[in-house]
C-alpha positions as MATLAB code, in Angstrom:
seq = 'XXXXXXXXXXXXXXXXXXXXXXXXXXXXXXXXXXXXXXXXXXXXXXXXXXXXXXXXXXXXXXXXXXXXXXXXXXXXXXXXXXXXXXXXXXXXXXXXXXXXXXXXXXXXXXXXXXXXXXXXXXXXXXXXXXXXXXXXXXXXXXXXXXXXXXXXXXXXXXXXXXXXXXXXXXXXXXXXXXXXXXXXXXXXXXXXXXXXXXXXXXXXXXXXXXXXX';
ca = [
      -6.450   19.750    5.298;
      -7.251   17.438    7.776;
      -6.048   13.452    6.826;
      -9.683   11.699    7.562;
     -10.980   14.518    5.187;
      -8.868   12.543    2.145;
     -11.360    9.315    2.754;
     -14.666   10.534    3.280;
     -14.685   13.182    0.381;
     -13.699    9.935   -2.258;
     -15.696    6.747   -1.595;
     -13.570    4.847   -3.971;
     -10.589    5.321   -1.376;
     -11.816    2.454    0.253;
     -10.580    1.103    3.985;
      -9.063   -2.414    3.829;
      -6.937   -3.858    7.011;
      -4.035   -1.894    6.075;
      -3.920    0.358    9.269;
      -3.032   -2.651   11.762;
       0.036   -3.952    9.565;
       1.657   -0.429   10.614;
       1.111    0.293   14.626;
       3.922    1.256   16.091;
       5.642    1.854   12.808;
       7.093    5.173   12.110;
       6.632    6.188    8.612;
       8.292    8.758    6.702;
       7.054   10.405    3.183;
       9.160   12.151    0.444;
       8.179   14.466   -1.581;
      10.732   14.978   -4.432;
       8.936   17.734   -6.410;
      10.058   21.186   -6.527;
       6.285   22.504   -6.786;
       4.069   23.317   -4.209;
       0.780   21.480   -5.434;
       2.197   18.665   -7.491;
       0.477   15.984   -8.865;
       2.843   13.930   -7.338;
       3.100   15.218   -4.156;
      -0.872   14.598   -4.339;
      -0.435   11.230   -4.393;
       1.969   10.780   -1.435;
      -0.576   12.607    0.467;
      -3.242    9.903   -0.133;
      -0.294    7.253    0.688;
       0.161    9.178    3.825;
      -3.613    9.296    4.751;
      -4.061    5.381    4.267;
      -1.657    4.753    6.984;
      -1.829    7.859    9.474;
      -3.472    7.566   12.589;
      -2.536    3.645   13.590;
       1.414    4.560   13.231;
       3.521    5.364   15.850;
       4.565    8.511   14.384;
       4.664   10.067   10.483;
       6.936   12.801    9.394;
       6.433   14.771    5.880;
       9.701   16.040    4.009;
       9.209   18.388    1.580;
      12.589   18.773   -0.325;
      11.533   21.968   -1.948;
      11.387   23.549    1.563;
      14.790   22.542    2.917;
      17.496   25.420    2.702;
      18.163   25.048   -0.801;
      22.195   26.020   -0.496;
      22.368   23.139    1.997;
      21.085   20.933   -0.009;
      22.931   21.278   -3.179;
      26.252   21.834   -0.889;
      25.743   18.372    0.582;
      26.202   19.782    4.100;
      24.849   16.609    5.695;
      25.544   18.503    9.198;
      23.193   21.554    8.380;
      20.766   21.193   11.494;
      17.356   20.767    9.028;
      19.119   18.413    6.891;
      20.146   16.478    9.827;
      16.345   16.150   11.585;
      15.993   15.331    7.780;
      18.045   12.537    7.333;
      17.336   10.941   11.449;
      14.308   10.986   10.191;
      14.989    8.534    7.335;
      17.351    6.954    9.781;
      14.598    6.053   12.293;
      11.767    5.131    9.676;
      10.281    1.836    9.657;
       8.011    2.705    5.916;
       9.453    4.903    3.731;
       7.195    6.634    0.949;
       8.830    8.895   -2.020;
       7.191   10.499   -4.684;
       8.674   12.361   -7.590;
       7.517   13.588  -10.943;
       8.824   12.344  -13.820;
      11.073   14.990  -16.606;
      12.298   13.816  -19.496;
      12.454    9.937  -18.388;
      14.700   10.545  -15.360;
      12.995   11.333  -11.567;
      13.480   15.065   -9.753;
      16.874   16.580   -9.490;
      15.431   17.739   -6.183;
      15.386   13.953   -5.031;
      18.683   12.885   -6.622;
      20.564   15.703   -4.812;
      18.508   14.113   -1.320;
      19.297   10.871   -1.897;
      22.918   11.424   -2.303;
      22.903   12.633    0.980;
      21.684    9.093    2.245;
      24.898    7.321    3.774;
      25.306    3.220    2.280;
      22.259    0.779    3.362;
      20.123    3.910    4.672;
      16.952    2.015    3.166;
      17.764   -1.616    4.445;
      15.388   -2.717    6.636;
      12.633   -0.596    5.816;
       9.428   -1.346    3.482;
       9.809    1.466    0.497;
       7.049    2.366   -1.818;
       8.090    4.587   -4.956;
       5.634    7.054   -6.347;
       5.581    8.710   -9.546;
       3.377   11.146  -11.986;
       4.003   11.859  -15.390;
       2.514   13.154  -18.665;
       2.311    9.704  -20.154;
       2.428    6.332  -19.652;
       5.244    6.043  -21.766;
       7.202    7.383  -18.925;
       6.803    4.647  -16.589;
       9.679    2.219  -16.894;
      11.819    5.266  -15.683;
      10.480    3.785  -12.167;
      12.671    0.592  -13.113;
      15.609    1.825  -14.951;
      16.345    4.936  -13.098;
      14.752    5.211   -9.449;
      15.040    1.638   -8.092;
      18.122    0.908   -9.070;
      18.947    3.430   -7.026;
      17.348    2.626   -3.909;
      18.650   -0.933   -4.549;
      22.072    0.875   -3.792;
      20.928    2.809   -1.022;
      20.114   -1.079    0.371;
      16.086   -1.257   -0.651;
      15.289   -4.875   -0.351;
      11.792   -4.576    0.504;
      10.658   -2.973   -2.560;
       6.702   -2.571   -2.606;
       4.690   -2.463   -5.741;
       5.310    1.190   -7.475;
       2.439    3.033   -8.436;
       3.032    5.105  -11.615;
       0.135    7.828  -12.047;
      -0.513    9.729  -15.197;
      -1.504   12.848  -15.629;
      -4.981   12.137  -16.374;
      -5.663   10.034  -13.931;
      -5.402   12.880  -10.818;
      -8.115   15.517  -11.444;
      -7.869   18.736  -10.049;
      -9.824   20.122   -7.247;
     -10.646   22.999   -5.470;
      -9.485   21.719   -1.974;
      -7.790   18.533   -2.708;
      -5.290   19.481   -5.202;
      -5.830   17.202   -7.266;
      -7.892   13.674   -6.536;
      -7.154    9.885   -7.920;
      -9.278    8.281  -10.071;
     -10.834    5.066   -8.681;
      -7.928    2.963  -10.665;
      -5.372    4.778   -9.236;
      -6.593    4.160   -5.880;
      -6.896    0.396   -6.573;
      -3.603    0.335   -7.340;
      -2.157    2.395   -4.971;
      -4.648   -0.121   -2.020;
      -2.833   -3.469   -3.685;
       0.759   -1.922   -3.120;
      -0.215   -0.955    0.259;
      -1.265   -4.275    1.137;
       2.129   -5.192    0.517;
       2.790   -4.232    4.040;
       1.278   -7.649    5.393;
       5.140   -8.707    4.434;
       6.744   -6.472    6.588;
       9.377   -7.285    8.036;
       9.808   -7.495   12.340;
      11.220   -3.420   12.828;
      14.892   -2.771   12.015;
      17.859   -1.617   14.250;
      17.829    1.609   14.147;
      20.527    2.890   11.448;
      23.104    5.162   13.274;
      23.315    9.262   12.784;
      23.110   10.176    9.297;
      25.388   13.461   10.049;
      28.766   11.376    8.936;
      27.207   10.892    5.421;
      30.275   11.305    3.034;
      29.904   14.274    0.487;
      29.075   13.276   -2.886;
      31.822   13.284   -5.490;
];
């Protein structure tokens, strides 16, 4: 599926002046769920496809697809883990999405995110992402993801957009498509990228990360 496809098959996805906030940015996306055509993972792709093509470069990580042993070993110096975690390194805009179970975000991303040295995410815009079967599940965005990122040195926190089930429809091609709501939403957080801040140093290698304990 090609990106510009995402805008022209929805015209509530809307353009707004988003794109020049993020030339010569390098943006990274998450994907924290451990299915293949998530909900969630939907909605990181339209997050992706409202900034590609003005970046300087955009890189996809799809934690169900890195070696699996590696990842729940915390071997930080596995070669895909490490173009994994450079990648975070070097990012400028970090996206992360994750489905919501039983008030708490993927396993998939907590075992990723411990991989993430101290102050990996200072410096960088981050925009949290999350699906889940009701909208009772949304403060789990507060009390369990950002704290987290807060540790991991988040200070640029944009708005998080929470999606319910209901609100991405499935399609035949798509996945599954945002209602116009959504999209406003997920547009407003966005725009929090006018705040950016001037591009970070670049964080060193990410292959020294410490092993959990």
């Amino acid at each position: 599926m090609r990106r510009h496809d995402i805008d022209s098959r929805n015209p509530s996805f809307r353009r707004r002046p988003i794109a020049p906030i993020v030339q010569g940015m390098d943006i990274v996306s998450i994907s924290g769920s451990p299915a293949a055509h998530s909900r969630s993972a939907a909605l990181l792709r339209w997050a992706e496809a409202r900034l590609a093509g003005d970046a300087a470069s955009t890189h996809h990580i799809a934690l169900r697809e890195l070696p699996a042993a590696a990842l729940l070993g915390a071997h930080a110096a596995h070669p895909v883990l490490r173009v994994a975690l450079e990648r975070v390194a070097q990012a400028d805009v970090v996206l992360i999405s994750t489905p919501i179970y039983k008030a708490a975000y993927s396993g998939l991303l907590k075992v990723f995110l411990d991989l993430l040295p101290p102050d990996a995410l200072r410096g960088k815009q981050v925009l949290a992402l999350a699906t889940g079967g009701s909208p009772g599940h949304l403060l789990a965005l507060d009390y369990s993801l950002k704290p987290v990122l807060n540790a991991l040195g988040a200070r640029h926190l944009l708005d998080a957009v929470y999606a319910t089930d209901s609100q991405l429809t499935p399609h035949e091609t798509l996945g599954h498509v945002p209602d116009a709501a959504l999209v406003e939403r997920l547009e407003r957080s966005l725009l929090g990228l006018f705040e950016l801040p001037t591009p970070h140093a670049r964080m060193p290698a990410m292959h020294e990360a410490a092993r959990p304990s």
